[in-house]
Each structure stands twice: as C-alpha cells, then as structure tokens.
PADO-953111 format. One record per residue (C-alpha): residue in one letter; x, y, z. Coordinates in steps of 0.2 Angstrom, whole numbers, padded with zeros to 4 digits, always signed. Each point is the difference from the previous one (the first is absolute). Layout:
N
AXYZ
...
end
This chain:
474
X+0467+0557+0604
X+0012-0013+0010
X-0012-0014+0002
X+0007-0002+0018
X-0016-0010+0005
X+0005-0019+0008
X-0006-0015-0012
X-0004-0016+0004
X+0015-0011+0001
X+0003-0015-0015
X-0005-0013+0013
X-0021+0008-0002
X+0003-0001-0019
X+0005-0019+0001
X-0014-0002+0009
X-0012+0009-0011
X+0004-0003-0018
X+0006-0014-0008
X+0011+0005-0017
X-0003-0007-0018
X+0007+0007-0015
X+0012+0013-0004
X-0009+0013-0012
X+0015+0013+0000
X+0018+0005+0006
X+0009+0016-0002
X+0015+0009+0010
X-0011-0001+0012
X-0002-0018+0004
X-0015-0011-0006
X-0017-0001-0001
X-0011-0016+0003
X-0019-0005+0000
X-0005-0005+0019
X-0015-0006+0006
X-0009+0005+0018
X+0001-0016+0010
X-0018+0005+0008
X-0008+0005-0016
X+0009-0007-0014
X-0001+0017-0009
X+0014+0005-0010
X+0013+0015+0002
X+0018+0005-0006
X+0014+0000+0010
X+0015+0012-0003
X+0016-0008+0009
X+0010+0015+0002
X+0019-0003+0005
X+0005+0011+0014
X+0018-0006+0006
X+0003+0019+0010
X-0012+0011+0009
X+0004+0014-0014
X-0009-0013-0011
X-0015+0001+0008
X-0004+0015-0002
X-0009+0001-0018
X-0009-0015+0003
X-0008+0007+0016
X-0003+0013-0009
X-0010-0006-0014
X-0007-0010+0013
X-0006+0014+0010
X-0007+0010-0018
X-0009-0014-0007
X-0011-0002+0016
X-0004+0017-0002
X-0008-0004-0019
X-0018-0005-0003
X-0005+0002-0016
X-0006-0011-0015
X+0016+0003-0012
X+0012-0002+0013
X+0007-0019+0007
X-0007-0003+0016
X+0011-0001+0016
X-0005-0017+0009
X+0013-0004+0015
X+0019+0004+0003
X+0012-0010+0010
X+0021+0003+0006
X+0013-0013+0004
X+0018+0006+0007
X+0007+0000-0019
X-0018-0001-0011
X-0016+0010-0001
X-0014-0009-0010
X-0016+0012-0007
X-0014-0009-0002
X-0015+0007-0015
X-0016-0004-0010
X+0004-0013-0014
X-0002+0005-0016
X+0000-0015-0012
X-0005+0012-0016
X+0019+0002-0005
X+0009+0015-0008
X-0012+0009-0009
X+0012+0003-0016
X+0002-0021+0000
X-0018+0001+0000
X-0002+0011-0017
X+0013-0009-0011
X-0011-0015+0004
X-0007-0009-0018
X-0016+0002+0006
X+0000+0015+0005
X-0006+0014-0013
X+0009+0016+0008
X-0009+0018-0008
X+0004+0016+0006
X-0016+0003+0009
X+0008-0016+0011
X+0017+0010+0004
X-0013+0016+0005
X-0009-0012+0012
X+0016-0006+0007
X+0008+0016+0002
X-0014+0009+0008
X+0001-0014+0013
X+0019+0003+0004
X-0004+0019+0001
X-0014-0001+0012
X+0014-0011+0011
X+0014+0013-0003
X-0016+0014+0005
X-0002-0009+0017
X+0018-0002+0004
X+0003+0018-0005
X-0014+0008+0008
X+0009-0007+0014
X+0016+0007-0002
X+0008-0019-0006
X+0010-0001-0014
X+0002-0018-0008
X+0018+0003-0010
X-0002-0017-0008
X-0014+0001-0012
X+0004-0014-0014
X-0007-0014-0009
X+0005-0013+0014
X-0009+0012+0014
X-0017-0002-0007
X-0007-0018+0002
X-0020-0004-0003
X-0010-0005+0014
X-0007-0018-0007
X+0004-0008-0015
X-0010+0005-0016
X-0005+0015+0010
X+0002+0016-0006
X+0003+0009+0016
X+0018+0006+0005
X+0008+0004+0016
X+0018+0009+0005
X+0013-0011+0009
X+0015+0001+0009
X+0005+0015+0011
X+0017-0004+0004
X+0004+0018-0007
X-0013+0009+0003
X+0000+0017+0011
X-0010+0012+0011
X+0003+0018-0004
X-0002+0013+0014
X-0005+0016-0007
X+0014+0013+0002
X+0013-0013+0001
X+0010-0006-0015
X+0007-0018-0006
X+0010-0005-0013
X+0002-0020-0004
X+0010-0008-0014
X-0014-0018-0002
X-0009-0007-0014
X+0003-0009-0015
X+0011+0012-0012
X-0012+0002-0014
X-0016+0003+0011
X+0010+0014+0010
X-0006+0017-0001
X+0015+0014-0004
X+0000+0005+0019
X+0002-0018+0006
X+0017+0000-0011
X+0006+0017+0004
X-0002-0004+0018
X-0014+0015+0002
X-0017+0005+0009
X-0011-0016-0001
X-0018+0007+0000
X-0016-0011-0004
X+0000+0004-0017
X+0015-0011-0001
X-0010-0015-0002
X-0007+0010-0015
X+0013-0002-0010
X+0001-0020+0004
X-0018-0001-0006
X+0003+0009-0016
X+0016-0012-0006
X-0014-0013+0004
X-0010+0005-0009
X+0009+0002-0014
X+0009-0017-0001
X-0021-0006+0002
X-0004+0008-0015
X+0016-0003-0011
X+0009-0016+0007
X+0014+0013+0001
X+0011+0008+0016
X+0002+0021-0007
X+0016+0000+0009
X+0008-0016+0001
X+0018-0003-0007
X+0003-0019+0001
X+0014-0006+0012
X+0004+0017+0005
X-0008+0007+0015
X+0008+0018+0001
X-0003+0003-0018
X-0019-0002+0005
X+0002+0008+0013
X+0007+0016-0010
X-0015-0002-0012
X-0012+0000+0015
X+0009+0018+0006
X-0002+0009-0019
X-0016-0005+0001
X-0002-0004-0018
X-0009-0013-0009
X-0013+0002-0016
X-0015-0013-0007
X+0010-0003-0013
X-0006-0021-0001
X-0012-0008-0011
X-0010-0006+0013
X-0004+0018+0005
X-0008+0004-0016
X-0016-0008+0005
X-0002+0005+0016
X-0010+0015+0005
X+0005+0019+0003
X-0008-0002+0017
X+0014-0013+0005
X+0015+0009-0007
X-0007+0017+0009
X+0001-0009+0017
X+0016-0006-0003
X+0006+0015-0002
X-0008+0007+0015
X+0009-0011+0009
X+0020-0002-0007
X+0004+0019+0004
X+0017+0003+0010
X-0008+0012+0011
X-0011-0009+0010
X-0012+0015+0006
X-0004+0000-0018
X-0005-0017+0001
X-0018-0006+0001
X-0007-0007+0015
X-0005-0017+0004
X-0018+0007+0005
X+0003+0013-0017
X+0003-0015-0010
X-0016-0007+0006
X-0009+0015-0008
X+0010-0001-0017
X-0010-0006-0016
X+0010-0013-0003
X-0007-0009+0018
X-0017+0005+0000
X-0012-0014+0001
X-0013+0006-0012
X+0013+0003-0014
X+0010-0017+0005
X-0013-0009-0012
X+0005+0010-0014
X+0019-0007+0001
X-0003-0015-0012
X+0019+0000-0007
X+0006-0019+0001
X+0020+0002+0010
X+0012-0011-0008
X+0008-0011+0013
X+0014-0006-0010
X+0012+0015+0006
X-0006-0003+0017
X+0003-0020+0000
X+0018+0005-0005
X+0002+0015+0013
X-0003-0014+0015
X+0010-0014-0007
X+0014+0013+0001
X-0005+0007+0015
X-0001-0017+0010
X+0016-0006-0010
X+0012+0016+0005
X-0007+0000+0019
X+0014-0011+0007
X+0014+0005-0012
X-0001+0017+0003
X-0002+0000+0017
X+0017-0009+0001
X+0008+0012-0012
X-0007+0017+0013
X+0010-0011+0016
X+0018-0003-0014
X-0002+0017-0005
X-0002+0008+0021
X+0011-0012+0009
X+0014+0004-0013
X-0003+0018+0003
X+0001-0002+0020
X+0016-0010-0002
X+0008+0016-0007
X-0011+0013+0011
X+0002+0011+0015
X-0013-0009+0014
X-0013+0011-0001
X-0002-0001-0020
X+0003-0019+0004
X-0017+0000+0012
X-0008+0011-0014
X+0005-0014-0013
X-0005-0015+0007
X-0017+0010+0008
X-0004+0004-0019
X+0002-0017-0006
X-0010-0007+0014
X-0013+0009-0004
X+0000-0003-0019
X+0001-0020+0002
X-0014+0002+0011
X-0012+0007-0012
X+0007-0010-0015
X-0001-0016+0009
X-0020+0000+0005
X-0004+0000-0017
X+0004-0021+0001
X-0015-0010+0002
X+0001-0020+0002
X-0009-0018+0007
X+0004-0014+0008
X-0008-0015+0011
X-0006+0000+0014
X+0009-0006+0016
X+0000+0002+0020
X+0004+0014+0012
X+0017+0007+0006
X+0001+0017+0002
X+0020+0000+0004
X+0006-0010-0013
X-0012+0010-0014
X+0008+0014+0005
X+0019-0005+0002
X-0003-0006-0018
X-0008+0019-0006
X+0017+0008+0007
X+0010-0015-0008
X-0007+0006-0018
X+0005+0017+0003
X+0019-0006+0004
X-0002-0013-0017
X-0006+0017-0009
X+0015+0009+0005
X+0013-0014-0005
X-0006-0003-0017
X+0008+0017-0007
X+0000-0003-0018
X-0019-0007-0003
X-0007+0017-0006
X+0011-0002-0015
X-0012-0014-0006
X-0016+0010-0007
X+0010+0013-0011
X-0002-0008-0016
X-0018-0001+0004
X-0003+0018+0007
X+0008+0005-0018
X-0013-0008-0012
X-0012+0012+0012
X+0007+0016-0001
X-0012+0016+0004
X+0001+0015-0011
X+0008+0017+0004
X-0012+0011+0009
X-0006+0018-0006
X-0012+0011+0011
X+0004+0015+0009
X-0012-0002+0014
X+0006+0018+0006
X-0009+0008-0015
X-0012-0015-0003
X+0003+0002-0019
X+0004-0019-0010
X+0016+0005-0010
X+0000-0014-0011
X-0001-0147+0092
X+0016-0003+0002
X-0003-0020-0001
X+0007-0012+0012
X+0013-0014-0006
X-0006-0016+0010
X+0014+0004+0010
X-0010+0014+0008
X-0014-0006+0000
X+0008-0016+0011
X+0010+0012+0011
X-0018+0010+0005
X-0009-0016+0003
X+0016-0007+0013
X-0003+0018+0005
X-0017-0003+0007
X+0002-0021+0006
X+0016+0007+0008
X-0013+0009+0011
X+0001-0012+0014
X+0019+0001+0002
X+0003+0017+0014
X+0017+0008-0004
X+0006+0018+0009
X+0004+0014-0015
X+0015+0010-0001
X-0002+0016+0008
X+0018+0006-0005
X-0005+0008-0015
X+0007+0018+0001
X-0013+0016+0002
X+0003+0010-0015
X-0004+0019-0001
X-0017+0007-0006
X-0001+0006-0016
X-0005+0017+0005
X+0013+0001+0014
X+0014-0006-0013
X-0006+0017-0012
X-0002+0013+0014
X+0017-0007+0008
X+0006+0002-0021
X-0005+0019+0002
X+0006+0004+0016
X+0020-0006-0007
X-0002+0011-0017
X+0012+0013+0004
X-0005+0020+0005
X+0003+0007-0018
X-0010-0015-0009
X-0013+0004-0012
X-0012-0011-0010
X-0006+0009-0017
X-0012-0007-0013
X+0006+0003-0014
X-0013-0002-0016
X+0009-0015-0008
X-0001-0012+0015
X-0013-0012+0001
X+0003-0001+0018
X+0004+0010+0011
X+0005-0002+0019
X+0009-0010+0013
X-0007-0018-0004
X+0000+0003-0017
X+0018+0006+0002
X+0004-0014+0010
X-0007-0014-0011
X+0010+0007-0016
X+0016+0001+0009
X-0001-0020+0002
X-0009-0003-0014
X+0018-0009-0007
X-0001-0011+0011
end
C-alpha cells in the first residue's frame, strides 16, 4: 500500500481547523486537539515531520489504511492533509484517556470480570483488523484509549506501524516496544496475524498482575532474549487469586510458535471471555503493582529512548555503511514506538501551522543533543525490578506520564502562540536507509560460505540479534 493518493495542501487545514491543545507527541511529531472552524466539533491532529520524500511514505500509508477502517474498536479516520516538509492526520477525539490510567484511578474498583470486559473489546478490534489481513504490531497500554471519560468502552489507536499482508508474500519488520514484541518481531521472521497475539497476551498479563513477564529493567536486549526463549511462569502473588480461565488464555497466547497461538476470533470463544461466564469473575485485581508498572513506564520513556540513539550512533561510527543504515534504521524505529507512549497539556493559543511544526522537528534535534538524560531514572527503575521468567511456552508446561518541568510546559505553550509567526523548515536532513533495505543489503555482503546456526544455548538467534550484541558495549 503506498498511499500515493494527493492530499489537500496545509493552506485548506489553516482554513478549516483551528488548533488548541497538545494531547501527545512521540518520534513522530505531536498531537493537538483542533476544533472544525464550521462546526466547532473537536478532532485530533497528528503533525507528522516529513523533511524528505522517503519520510512521507509511512504516513501516507497509515493514511491510506485508516481510511479503509470502519469499525467501533478502531480510531476513526477524519481528514489528512501534506505540506512540502509535513503531513498532518486528522481522527475522532477521544477524551476517555488511556485505559490503564483509567483502572489505577481511586475510584475505580478494577475485578477480573472488568479485565475480561476489556479484553474482549481489544480482541474483537484485533478480529476486524485480522480478518482483514492488518496486522497492528504495536499492541500496548498506551494504544488503547476509552472513548469518553468514565466510560468503559475502548478503542485501538495509532497505526504508524501497522501492516497489510498479501497472502503468499512474506514480511519481516523489526517495530514495537521491546517487551510487547512477539519472538518473530525480534528474530526478524514471518510476521503473520497472530503476531498481535502475542502483544495481547503480555497485556494481559501486566492487567492482571501489574507485572511485565518478560521485562529486564534498563536493558532492552536482555528482554528481548527473554521474549525469544519464550519463558515466563505465574509465579506472583497476585496470580493466586485469579482464575484458571485467565491463566489458560494466557497461555494460549505466549507460545513461540505463533500457528500454535489462539486466534483473536478463537479467543473470542475461550471461557475466559464468554459473556455469560464474565459475571462469575468476582476476583478484586490489586492495582498497586499496576500504579507502579506505569510510573516506571512513563518515567524510562525518554531516557531509554536516548540510551537506543548513544548506543546505534556509536555503533555506525565504527560500521561499514550498510550496517551504519541498519543501525540508525533500528534505533529510529525503536524511539518511535518508545516515545508515543508520552502524554501532556497545555493552554490554549492561535494558529500557525509552520511554526508548530518547525518547533515538532526542533525537539527531535534537542532530543538528540541531550545524550546523557536516560541515565537519570536508573535508581528508580531499580526499586522496580521484575522477576526472572519461567514458562516453556513450547511445551506449555509451568516449570516452577513522564511530567513536564514548567519549562516544557512554557516551551509547548510559545509553541502554539508562536503560531502566527511563518518560517520555511530545513529540508536538509539526510534520507536514511529503510530498515528492511539495511537487513536484506546486510545478507547480500555475508560472504558465500556464511552460515548462521542456532545453537540451543542462545537466546537469540539471527542477524539482528547478532548485530545488536556485537554493539551492545557501546
């Protein structure tokens, strides 16, 4: 799908929305409430920075899937728009906020029969997409959002990574956020539907426990390594309570293999999720473990995005070009998913389309100067360690908001009374190679007589994994 259709130019934006509030940002750009000048109804607005034509081609590609997408558990696509250096997406505004800020609320009483209700939900949008041949790849906390405050109805956001299969024809794609990724995401194998399975499994679990089965703190690969041995066990107080039912679909879901996985429509079958028995589910889930899981989730965002770009652009300094385009590919990609998980306000202000956007790409520069941020939160991350993990899903047997200084908050609100003030954006930024391009162009270098074997006692196996260890020094 290249999304190759011609949009409406910035000047029919200006003319259409007036902007409000940033309600996001991520690698991405930023996101902000806007209001239709004719009705006064309100939308969101994803600025996406585009400063090459190579840039614009995942936006117009999410662009042209979500117009395709009809369908109650999905985000609704609105209107997009393309200036020479920006594309903005415009989407139904959901004001009910993520839906796991939502349970660790003090008035809300969170019982398992809740999780089931919520689950179902993200299943029947994960049955839509795949019946449809879409695969999400980013299924996490921060990708389900509720559609009105206290509501209790959910919906699936952001698409940025999403993908159309074509039957016959196979795709491999290194995205995601490292503890979400199923074990052919990290290998750089087959993606197939049930993919997004294995996202909605590690969901599940963390809703149910308040802990992440595979996460190792401040360490990316070795969660990465767990997620390929596929291992993890119920071995958590919390999951004492809870029912068979729940830890049965769990398990149907974190298996390597993922033919052996259930189904989004299976799941909808599974005991666990049928309505009638829903009821029945009266275990009360303690949400301390949870409260703590997203206070270190929102607090590691920026840091450990900042470690991934130290980490590849020292590799690249040292690489062949090709592994250098792998490198800084891969890091891209991981800042992307890691940074949409911050969420923020600010006043209102006018409209300026040019310099809003001249300031989205000024914060990815900042981002990139601050090298030695992400050291900050370890002493945190430490007092929140997650245990060991200890399940052979190949046998299915148990073995045993990041907040604001004032600063920001000033700098976002200059960013939108700025919004009268035009200023032309560099377009000098240099077209990098594809991630996918970078890893077949790997393969093609690796000499005649080159053989990878798997041997039992590595984690990971491959020619990401073996590229990611042999810079993991650095």
């Amino acid at each position: 799908m290249e999304g190759s259709e011609v949009l409406e130019g910035i000047d029919v934006f200006r003319e259409k929305y007036e902007t409000l509030e940033k309600i996001g940002e991520g690698g991405f750009g930023k996101v902000f409430s806007v209001n239709r000048k004719e009705t006064k109804d309100k939308f969101a607005a994803k600025f996406m920075k585009t400063r090459s034509n190579k840039d614009k081609i995942k936006p117009r590609q999410e662009i042209a899937l979500l117009k395709t997408l009809h369908n109650n558990f999905i985000i609704n696509y609105v209107d997009a728009f393309e200036g020479p250096t920006e594309i903005i997406l415009v989407t139904e505004y959901l004001d009910g906020g993520e839906l796991f800020d939502r349970i660790v609320d003090e008035e809300f009483e969170f019982l398992e029969s809740d999780c089931c209700f919520f689950v179902r939900q993200i299943c029947k949008g994960l049955e839509y997409l795949h019946r449809n041949h879409i695969v999400h790849l980013d299924i996490k906390p921060e990708n389900i959002v509720l559609r009105e405050k206290e509501g209790r109805n959910i919906k699936i956001i952001d698409f940025g990574t999403a993908i159309k299969l074509v039957p016959g024809k196979k795709v491999q794609n290194m995205v995601g956020t490292p503890e979400f990724m199923a074990p052919e995401v990290v290998n750089f194998e087959d993606i197939e539907e049930e993919t997004d399975q294995w996202s909605l499994g590690v969901l599940t679990f963390i809703l149910l426990s308040g802990y992440s089965p595979f996460l190792v703190d401040s360490d990316d690969n070795q969660t990465m390594s767990n997620v390929t041995m596929a291992k993890y066990d119920f071995d958590y107080e919390e999951f004492e309570e809870v029912s068979a039912d729940a830890k049965d679909f769990i398990t149907r879901l974190l298996r390597k293999i993922p033919a052996r996985r259930k189904t989004s429509l299976a799941c909808l079958e599974h005991d666990w999720l049928k309505e009638k028995l829903m009821r029945r589910k009266t275990t009360r889930i303690k949400v301390t473990n949870l409260r703590k899981f997203l206070a270190r989730r929102k607090v590691q965002n920026i840091g450990r995005a900042l470690r991934v770009i130290n980490v590849f652009k020292g590799a690249a300094r040292d690489s062949r070009p090709s592994s250098e385009g792998l490198l800084r590919s891969s890091s891209e990609d991981i800042l992307n998913s890691e940074e949409s998980n911050q969420r923020s306000t600010m006043s209102s202000g006018t409209d300026d389309l040019e310099e809003i956007l001249k300031e989205v790409n000024d914060d990815e520069e900042k981002e990139l100067a601050n090298e030695d941020t992400g050291n900050t939160e370890d002493q945190t991350q430490n007092d929140m360690q997650v245990k060991r993990v200890n399940f052979d899903s190949t046998e299915n047997k148990v073995e045993n908001f990041t907040q604001e200084t004032s600063e920001d908050s000033s700098s976002d609100e200059d960013f939108i009374v700025s919004f009268q003030e035009s200023e032309e954006l560099d377009e000098t930024e240099e077209t990098e190679d594809t991630f996918d391009e970078a890893i077949r162009e790997q393969k093609k270098e690796a000499t005649p007589g080159f053989r990878l074997r798997r041997a039992p006692s590595r984690a990971a196996p491959g020619t990401v994994k073996k590229l990611m260890a042999r810079f993991q020094n650095q």
